[in-house]
OpenMM code with the backbone's topology and positions (N, CA, C; nanometers):
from openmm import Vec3, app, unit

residues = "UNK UNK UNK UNK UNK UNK UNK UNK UNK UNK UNK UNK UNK UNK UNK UNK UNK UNK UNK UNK UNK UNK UNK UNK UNK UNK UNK UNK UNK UNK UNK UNK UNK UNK UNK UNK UNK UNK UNK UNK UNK UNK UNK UNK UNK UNK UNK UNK UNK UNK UNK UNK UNK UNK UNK UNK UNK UNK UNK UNK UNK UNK UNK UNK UNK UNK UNK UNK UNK UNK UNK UNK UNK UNK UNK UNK UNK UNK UNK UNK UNK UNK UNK UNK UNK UNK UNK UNK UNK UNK UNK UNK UNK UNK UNK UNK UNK UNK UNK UNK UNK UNK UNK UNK UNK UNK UNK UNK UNK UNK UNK UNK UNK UNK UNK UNK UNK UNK UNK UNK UNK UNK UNK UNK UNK UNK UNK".split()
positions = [
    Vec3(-11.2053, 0.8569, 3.6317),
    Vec3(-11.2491, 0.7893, 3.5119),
    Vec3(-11.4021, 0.7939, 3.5069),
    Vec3(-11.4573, 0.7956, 3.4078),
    Vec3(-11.5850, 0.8091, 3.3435),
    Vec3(-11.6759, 0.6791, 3.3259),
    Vec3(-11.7658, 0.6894, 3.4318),
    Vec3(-11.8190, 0.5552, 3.4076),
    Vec3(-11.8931, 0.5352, 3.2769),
    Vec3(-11.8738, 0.4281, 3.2287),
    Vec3(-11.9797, 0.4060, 3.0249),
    Vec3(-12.0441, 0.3013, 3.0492),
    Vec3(-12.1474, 0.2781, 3.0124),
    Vec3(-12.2716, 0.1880, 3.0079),
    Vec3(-12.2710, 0.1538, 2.9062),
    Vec3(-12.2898, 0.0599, 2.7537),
    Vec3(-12.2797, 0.0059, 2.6634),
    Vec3(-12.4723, -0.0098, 2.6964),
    Vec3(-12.5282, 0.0133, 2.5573),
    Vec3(-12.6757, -0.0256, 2.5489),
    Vec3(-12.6965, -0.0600, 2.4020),
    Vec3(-12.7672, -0.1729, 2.4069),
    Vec3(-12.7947, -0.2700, 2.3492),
    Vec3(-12.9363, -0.3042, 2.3332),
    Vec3(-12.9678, -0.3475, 2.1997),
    Vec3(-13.0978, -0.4066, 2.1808),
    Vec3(-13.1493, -0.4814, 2.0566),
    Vec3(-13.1704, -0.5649, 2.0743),
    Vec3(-13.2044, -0.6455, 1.9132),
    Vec3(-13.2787, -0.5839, 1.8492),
    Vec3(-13.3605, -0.4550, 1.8842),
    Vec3(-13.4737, -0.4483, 1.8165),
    Vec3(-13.3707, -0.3162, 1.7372),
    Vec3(-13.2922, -0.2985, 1.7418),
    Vec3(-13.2106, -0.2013, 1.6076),
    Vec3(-13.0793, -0.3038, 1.5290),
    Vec3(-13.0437, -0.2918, 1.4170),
    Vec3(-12.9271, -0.3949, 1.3828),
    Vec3(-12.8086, -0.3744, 1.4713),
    Vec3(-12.7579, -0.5141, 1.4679),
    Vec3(-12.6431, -0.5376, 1.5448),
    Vec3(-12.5061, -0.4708, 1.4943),
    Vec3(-12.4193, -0.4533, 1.5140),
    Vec3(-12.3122, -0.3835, 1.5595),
    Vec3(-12.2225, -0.3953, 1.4450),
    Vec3(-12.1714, -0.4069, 1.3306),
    Vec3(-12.1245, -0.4373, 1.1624),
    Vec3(-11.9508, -0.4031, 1.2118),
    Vec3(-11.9455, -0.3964, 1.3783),
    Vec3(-11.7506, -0.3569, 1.3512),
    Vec3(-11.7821, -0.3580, 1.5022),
    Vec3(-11.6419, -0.3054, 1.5720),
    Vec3(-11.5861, -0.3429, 1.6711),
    Vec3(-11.6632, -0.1679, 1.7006),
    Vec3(-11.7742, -0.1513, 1.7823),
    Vec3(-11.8967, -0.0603, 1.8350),
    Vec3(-11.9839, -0.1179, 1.8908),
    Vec3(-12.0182, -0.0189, 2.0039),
    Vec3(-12.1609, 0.0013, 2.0468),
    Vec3(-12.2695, 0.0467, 2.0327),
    Vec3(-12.3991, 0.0051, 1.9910),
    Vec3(-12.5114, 0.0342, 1.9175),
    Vec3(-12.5258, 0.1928, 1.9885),
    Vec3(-12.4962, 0.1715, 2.1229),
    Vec3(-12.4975, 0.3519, 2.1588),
    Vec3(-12.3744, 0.3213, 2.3225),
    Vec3(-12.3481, 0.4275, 2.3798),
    Vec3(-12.2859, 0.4202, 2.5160),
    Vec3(-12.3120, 0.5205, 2.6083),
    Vec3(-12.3683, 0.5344, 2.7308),
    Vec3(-12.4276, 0.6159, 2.8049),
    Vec3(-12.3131, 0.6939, 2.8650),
    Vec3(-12.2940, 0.8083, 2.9264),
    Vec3(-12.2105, 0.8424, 3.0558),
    Vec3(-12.2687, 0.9239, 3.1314),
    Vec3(-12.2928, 0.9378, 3.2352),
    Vec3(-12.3693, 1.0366, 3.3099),
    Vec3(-12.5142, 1.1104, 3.2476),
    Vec3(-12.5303, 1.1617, 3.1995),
    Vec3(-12.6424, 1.1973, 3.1396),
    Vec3(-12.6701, 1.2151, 2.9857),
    Vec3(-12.5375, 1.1739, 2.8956),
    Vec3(-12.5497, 1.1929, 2.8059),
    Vec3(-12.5328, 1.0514, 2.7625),
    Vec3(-12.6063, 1.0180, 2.6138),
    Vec3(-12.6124, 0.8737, 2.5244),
    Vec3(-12.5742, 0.9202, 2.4201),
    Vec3(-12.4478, 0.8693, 2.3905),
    Vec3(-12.4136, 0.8452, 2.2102),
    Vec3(-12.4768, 0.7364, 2.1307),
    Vec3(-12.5484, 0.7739, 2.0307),
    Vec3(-12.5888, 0.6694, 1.9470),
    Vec3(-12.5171, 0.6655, 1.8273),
    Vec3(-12.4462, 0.5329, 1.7811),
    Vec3(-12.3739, 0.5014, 1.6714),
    Vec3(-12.4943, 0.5282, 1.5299),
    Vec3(-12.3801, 0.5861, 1.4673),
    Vec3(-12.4655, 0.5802, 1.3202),
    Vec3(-12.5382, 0.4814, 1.3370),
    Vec3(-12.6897, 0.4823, 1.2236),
    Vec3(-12.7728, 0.3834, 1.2127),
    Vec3(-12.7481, 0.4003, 1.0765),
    Vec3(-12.7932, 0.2975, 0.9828),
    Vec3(-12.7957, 0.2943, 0.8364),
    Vec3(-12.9343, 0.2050, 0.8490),
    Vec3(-13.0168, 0.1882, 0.6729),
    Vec3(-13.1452, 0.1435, 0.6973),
    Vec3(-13.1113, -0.0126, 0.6569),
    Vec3(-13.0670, -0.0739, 0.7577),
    Vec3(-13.0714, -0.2117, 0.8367),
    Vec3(-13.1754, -0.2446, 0.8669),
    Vec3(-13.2531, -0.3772, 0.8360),
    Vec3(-13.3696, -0.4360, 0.9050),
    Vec3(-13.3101, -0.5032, 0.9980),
    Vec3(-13.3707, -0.4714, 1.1027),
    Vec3(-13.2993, -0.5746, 1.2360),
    Vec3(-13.2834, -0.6939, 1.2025),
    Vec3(-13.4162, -0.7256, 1.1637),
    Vec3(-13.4812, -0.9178, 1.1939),
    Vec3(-13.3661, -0.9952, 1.1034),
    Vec3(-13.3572, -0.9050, 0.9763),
    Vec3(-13.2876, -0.9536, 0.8631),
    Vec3(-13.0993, -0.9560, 0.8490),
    Vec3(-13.1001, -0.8124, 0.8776),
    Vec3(-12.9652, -0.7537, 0.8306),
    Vec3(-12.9921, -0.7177, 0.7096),
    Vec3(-13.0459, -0.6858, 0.6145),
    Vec3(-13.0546, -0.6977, 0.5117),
    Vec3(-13.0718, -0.5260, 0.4654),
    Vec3(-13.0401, -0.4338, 0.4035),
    Vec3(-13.0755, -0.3128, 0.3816),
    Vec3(-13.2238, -0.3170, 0.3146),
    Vec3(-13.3123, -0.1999, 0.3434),
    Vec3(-13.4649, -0.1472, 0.3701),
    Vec3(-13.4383, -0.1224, 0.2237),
    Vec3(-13.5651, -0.1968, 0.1397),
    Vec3(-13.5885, -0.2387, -0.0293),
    Vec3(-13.6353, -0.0613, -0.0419),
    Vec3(-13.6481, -0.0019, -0.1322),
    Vec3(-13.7066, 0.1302, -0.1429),
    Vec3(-13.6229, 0.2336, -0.1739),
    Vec3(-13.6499, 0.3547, -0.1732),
    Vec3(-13.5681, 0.4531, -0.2111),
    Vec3(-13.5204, 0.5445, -0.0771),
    Vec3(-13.4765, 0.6473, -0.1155),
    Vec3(-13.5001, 0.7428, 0.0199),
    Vec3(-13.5231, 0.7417, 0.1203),
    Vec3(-13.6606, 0.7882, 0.0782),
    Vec3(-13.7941, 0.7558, 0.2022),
    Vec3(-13.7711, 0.6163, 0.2833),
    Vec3(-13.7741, 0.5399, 0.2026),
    Vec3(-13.8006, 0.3765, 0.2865),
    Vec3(-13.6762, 0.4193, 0.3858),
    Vec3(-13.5474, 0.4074, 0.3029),
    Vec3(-13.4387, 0.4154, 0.4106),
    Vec3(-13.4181, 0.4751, 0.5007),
    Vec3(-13.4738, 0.6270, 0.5173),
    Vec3(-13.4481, 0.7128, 0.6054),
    Vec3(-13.5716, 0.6717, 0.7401),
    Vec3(-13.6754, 0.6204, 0.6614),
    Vec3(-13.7661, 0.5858, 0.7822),
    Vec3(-13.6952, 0.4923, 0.8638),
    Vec3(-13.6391, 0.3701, 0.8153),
    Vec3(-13.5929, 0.2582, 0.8841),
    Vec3(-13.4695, 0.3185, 0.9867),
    Vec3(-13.3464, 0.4387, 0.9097),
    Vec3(-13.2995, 0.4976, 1.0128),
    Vec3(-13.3409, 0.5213, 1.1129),
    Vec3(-13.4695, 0.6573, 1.1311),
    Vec3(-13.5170, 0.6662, 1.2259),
    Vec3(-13.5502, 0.5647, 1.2858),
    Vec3(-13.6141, 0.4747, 1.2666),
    Vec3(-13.6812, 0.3721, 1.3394),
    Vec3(-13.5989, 0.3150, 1.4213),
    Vec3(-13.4421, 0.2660, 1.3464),
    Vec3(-13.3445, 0.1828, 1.3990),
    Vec3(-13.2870, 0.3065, 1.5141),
    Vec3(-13.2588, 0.3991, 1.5073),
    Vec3(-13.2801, 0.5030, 1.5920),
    Vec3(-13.3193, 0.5285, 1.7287),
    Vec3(-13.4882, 0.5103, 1.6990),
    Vec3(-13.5844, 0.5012, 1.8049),
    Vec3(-13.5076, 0.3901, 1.8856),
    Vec3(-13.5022, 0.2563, 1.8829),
    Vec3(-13.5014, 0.1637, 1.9388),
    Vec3(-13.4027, 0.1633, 1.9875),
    Vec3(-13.2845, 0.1969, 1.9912),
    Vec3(-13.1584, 0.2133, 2.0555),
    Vec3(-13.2152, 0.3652, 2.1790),
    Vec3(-13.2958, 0.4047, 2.1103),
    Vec3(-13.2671, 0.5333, 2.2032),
    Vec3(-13.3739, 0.4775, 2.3514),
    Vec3(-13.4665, 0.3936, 2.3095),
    Vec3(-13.5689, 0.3482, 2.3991),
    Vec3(-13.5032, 0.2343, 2.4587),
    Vec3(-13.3942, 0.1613, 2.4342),
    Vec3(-13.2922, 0.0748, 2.5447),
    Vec3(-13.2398, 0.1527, 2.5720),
    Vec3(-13.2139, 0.2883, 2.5741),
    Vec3(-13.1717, 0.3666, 2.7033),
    Vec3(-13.2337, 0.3950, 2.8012),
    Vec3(-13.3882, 0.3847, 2.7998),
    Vec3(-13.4561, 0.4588, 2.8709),
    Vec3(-13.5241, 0.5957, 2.8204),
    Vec3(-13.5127, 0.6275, 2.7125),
    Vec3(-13.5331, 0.7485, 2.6250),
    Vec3(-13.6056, 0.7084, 2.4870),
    Vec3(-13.5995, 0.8709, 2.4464),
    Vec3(-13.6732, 0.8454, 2.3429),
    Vec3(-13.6234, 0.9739, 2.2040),
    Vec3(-13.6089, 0.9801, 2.1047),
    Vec3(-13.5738, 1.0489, 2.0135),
    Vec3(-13.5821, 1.1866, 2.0923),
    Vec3(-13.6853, 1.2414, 2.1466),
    Vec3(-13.7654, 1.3489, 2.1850),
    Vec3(-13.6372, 1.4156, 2.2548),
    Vec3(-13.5278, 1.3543, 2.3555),
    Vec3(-13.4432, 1.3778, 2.4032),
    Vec3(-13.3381, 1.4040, 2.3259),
    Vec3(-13.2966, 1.3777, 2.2058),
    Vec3(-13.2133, 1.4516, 2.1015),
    Vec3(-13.1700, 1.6083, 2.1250),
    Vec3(-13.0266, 1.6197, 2.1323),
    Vec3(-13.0260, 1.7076, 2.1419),
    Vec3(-12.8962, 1.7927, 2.0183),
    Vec3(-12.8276, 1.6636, 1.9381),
    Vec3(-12.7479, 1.6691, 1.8342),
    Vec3(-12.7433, 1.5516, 1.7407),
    Vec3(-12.7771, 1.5696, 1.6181),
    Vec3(-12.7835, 1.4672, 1.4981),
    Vec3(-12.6704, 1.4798, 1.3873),
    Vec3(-12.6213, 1.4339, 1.3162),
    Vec3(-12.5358, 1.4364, 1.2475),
    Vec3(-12.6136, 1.3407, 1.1342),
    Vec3(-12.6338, 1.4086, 0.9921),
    Vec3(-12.6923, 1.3129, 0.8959),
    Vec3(-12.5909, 1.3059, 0.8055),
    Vec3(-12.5792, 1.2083, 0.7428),
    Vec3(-12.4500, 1.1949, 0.6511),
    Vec3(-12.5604, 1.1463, 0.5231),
    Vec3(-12.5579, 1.1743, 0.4118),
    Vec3(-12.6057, 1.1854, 0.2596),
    Vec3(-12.5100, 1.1650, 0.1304),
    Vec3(-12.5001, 1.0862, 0.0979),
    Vec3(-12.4510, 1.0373, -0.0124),
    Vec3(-12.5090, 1.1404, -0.1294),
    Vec3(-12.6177, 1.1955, -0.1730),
    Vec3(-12.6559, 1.3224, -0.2466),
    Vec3(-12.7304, 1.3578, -0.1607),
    Vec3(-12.6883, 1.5017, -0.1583),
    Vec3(-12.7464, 1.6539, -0.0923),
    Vec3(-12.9095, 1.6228, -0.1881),
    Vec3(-12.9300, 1.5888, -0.2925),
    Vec3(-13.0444, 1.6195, -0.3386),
    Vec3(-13.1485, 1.5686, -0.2640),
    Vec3(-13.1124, 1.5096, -0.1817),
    Vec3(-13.2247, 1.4052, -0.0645),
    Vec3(-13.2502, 1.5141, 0.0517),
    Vec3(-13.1899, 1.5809, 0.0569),
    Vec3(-13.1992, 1.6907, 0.1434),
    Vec3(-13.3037, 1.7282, 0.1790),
    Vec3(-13.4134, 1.7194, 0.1483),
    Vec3(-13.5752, 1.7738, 0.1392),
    Vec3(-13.6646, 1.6921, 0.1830),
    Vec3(-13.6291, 1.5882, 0.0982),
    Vec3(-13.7298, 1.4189, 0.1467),
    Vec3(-13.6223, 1.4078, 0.2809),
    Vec3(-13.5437, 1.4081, 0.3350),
    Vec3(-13.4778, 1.3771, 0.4469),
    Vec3(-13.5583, 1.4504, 0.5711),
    Vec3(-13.5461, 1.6207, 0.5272),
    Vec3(-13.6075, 1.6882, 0.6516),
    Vec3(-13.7252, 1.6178, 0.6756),
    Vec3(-13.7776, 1.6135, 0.5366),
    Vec3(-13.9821, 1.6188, 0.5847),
    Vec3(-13.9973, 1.4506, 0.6560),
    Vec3(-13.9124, 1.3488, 0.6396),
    Vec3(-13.8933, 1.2543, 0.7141),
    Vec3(-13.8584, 1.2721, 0.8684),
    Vec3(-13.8061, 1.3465, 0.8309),
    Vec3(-13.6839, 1.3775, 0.9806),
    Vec3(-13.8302, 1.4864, 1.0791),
    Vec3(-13.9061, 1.5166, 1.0456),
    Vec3(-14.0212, 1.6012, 1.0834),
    Vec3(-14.1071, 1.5296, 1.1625),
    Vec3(-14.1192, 1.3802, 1.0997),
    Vec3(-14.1904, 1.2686, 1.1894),
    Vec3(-14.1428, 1.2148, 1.2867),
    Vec3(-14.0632, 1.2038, 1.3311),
    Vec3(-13.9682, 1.1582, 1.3923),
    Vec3(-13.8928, 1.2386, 1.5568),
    Vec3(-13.9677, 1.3945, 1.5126),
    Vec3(-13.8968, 1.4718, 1.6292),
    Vec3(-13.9940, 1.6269, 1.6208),
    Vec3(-14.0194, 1.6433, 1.7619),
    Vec3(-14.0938, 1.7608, 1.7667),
    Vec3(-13.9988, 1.8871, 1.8063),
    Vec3(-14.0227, 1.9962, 1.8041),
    Vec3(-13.9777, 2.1152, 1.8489),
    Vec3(-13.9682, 2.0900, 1.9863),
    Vec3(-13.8778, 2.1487, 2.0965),
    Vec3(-13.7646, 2.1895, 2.0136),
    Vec3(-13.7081, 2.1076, 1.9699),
    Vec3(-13.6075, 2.1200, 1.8270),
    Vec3(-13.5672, 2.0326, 1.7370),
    Vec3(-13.4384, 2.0148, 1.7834),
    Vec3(-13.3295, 1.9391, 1.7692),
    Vec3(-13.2288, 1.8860, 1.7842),
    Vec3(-13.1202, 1.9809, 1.7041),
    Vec3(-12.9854, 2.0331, 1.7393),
    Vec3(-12.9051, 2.0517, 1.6944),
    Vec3(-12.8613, 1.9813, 1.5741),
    Vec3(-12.8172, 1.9989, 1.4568),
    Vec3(-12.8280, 1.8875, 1.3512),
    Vec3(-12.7264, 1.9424, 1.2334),
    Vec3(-12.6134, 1.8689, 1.1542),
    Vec3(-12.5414, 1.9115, 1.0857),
    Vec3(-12.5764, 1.8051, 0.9472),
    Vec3(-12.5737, 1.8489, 0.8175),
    Vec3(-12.6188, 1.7395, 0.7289),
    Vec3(-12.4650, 1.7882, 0.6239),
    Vec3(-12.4410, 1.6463, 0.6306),
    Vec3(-12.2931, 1.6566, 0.5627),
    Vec3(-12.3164, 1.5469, 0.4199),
    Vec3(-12.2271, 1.5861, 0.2988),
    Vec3(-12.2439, 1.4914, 0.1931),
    Vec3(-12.0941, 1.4273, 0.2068),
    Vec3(-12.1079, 1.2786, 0.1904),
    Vec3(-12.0304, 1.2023, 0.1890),
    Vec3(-11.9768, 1.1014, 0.0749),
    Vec3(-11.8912, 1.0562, 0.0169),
    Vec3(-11.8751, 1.0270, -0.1253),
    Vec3(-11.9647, 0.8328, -0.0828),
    Vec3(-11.9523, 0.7624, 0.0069),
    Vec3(-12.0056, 0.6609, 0.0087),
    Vec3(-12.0088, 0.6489, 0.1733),
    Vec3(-12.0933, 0.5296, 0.1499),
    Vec3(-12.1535, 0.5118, 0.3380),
    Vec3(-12.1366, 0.3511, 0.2965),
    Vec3(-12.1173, 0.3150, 0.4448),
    Vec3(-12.1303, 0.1700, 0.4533),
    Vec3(-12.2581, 0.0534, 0.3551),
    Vec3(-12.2524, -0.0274, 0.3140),
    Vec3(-12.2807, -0.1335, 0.2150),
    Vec3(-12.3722, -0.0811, 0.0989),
    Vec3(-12.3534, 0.0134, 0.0517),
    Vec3(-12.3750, 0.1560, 0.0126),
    Vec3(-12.5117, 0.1944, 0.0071),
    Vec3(-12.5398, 0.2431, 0.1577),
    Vec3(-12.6905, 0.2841, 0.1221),
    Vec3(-12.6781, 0.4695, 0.1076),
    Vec3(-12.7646, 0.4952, 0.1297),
    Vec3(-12.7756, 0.6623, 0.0709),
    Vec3(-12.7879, 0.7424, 0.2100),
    Vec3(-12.8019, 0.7345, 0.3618),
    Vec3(-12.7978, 0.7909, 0.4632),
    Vec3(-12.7650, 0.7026, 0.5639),
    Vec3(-12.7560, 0.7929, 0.6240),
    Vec3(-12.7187, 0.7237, 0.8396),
    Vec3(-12.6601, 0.8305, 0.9216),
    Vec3(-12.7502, 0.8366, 1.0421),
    Vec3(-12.7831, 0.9123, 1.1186),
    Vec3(-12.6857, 0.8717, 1.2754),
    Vec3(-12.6117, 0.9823, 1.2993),
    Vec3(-12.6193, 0.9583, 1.4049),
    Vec3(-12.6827, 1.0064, 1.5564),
    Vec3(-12.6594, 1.0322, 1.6967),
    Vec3(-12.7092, 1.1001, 1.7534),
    Vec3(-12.6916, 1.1163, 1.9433),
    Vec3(-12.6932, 1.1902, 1.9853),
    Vec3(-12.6586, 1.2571, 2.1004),
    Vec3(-12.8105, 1.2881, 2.1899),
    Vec3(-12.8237, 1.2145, 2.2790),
    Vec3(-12.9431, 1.2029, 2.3579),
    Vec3(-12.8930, 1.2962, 2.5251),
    Vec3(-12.9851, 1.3900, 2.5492),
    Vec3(-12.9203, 1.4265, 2.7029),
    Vec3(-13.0626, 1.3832, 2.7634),
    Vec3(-13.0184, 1.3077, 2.8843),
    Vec3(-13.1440, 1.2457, 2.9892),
    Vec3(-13.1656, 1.3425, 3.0855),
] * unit.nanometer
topology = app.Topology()
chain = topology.addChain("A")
for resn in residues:
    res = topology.addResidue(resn, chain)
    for name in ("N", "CA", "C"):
        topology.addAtom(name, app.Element.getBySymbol(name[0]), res)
């Protein structure tokens, strides 16, 4: 059996269902979708796009840094998009956020996302 570590941190939103903000096993970290959740609040990130996708990342970062890590270690993303037309403002967001080499990454359109915001990211960290 596979030992799993559960990681946790207030500083990304808490858990909206029966999940772990991410779960470690040997060298690899799953991080649960993020959506643009303000921690402090719960409340979804006021703004368009941009605002939201930053707060992804951000909510992101912080799960990945209660691992011990950091985005930089990405090595598979999965973006889910409610319109493909965000597709553009997403990358050039997604640009701040992660240097070369870049992360394996699939961007899928989805008819709705949880409390309906317009993205959420998930992601695959190897330590």
């Amino acid at each position: 059996m596979t030992d799993k570590e559960t990681i946790h941190t207030n500083a990304a939103p808490a858990a909206i269902g029966p999940y772990s903000q991410a779960v470690k096993t040997g060298s690899l970290v799953f991080l649960s979708g993020q959506i643009p959740l303000v921690p402090e609040t719960m409340e979804i990130r006021e703004g368009g796009i941009d605002a939201q996708t930053h707060q992804v990342f951000k909510n992101l970062s912080a799960v990945a840094e209660a691992s011990n890590s950091s985005l930089n270690d990405a090595v598979k993303l999965t973006i889910y998009l409610v319109d493909l037309a965000d597709f553009a403002v997403v990358n050039g967001i997604m640009a701040e956020y992660f240097s070369e080499p870049y992360p394996a990454r699939a961007t899928v359109q989805v008819s709705a996302l949880p409390k309906d915001v317009s993205v959420e990211v998930d992601a695959v960290l190897a330590l």
